[in-house]
N, C-alpha and C positions, 0 to 999 in steps of 0.2 A: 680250501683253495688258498695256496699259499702268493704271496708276492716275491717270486725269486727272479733274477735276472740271470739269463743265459748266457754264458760267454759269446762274443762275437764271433761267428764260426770264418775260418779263413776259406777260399778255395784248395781246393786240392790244384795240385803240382799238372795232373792230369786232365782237371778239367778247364777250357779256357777262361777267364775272366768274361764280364760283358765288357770291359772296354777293348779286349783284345780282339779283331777281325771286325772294327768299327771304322768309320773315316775318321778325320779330325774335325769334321765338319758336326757328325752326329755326335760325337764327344763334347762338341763347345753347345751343342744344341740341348744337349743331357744335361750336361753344369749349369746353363743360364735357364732351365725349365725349372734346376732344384733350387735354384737363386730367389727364383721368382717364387716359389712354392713356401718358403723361409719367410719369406718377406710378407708373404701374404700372409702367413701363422704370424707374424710377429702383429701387422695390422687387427685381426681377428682375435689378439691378446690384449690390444689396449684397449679396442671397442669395448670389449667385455667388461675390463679393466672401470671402465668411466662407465658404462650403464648401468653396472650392479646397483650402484647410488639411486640412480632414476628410477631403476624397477622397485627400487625396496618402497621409493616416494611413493611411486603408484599404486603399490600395494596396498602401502599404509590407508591412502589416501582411498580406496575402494574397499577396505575393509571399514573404514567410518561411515562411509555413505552407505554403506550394507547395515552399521547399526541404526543410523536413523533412519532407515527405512524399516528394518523391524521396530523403533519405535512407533514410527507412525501407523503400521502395519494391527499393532496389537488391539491397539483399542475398536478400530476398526472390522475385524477378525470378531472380536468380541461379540460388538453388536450383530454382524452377521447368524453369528453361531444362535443371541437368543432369537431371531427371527425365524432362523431356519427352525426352532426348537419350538416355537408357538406355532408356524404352519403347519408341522409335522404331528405336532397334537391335534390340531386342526383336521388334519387329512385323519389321522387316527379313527378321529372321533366319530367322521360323516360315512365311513367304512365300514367300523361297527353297527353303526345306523341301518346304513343299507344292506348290511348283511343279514344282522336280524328282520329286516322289510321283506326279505329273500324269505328265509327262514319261516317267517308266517305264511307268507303267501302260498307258499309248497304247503303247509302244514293244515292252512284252510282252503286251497284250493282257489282263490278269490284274488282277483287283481287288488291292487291298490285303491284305497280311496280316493285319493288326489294325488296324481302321478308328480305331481308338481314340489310335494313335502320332499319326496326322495332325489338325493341330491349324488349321484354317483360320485365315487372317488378321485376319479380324470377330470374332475371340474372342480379345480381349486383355484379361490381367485386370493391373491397375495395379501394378507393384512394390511389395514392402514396403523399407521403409531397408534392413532388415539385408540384403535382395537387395541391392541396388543398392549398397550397402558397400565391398564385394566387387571392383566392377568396375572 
């Protein structure tokens, strides 16, 4: 795609112009429409003109407050992550349990001892610190 400019093509001889078979009414109406249409690009060239500075401020100014908030974010994140990673061993581990609980009981035929040791997997209750301390 090139950037080339087209000569300004003239009418032909034959065909009328738009200002020919116009009033002069619709002719000053035409001129003071393109007047106003100039003027308004010229207004919508200074705005822009003077805001670039403000938007670059703004920018600046939410791209810092985006880094402190991943600062503050991180450590935060952090601790989340080792929690979720001692429940998750946690849930892991009561799984396996009750799988193998499973596993015997098909294997002997015989309910549980104390229905109350086996602790299904959908019943996890959130670590306290001082558990998770520890580990």
């Amino acid at each position: 795609m090139t950037d080339q400019q087209l000569p300004p093509t003239e009418p032909d001889a034959e065909e009328p112009s738009a200002d020919q078979g116009t009033s002069p009414e619709a002719h000053t109406a035409s001129s003071q429409a393109r007047e106003w249409l100039a003027q308004l690009q010229q207004m919508i060239d200074q705005v822009a003109a003077h805001a670039a500075p403000v938007a670059r401020d703004v920018a600046a100014k939410a791209a810092e407050l985006a880094a402190v908030a991943g600062d503050k974010a991180g450590p935060f994140a952090k601790r989340a992550a080792e929690k979720t990673e001692a429940v998750g061993t946690r849930v892991a581990d009561r799984s396996r349990r009750f799988a193998e609980e499973i596993r015997n009981r098909v294997e002997t035929d015989q309910p549980a001892a104390n229905a109350e040791e086996v602790e299904p997997a959908a019943d996890v209750d959130v670590p306290r610190d001082d558990e998770t301390a520890g580990a």
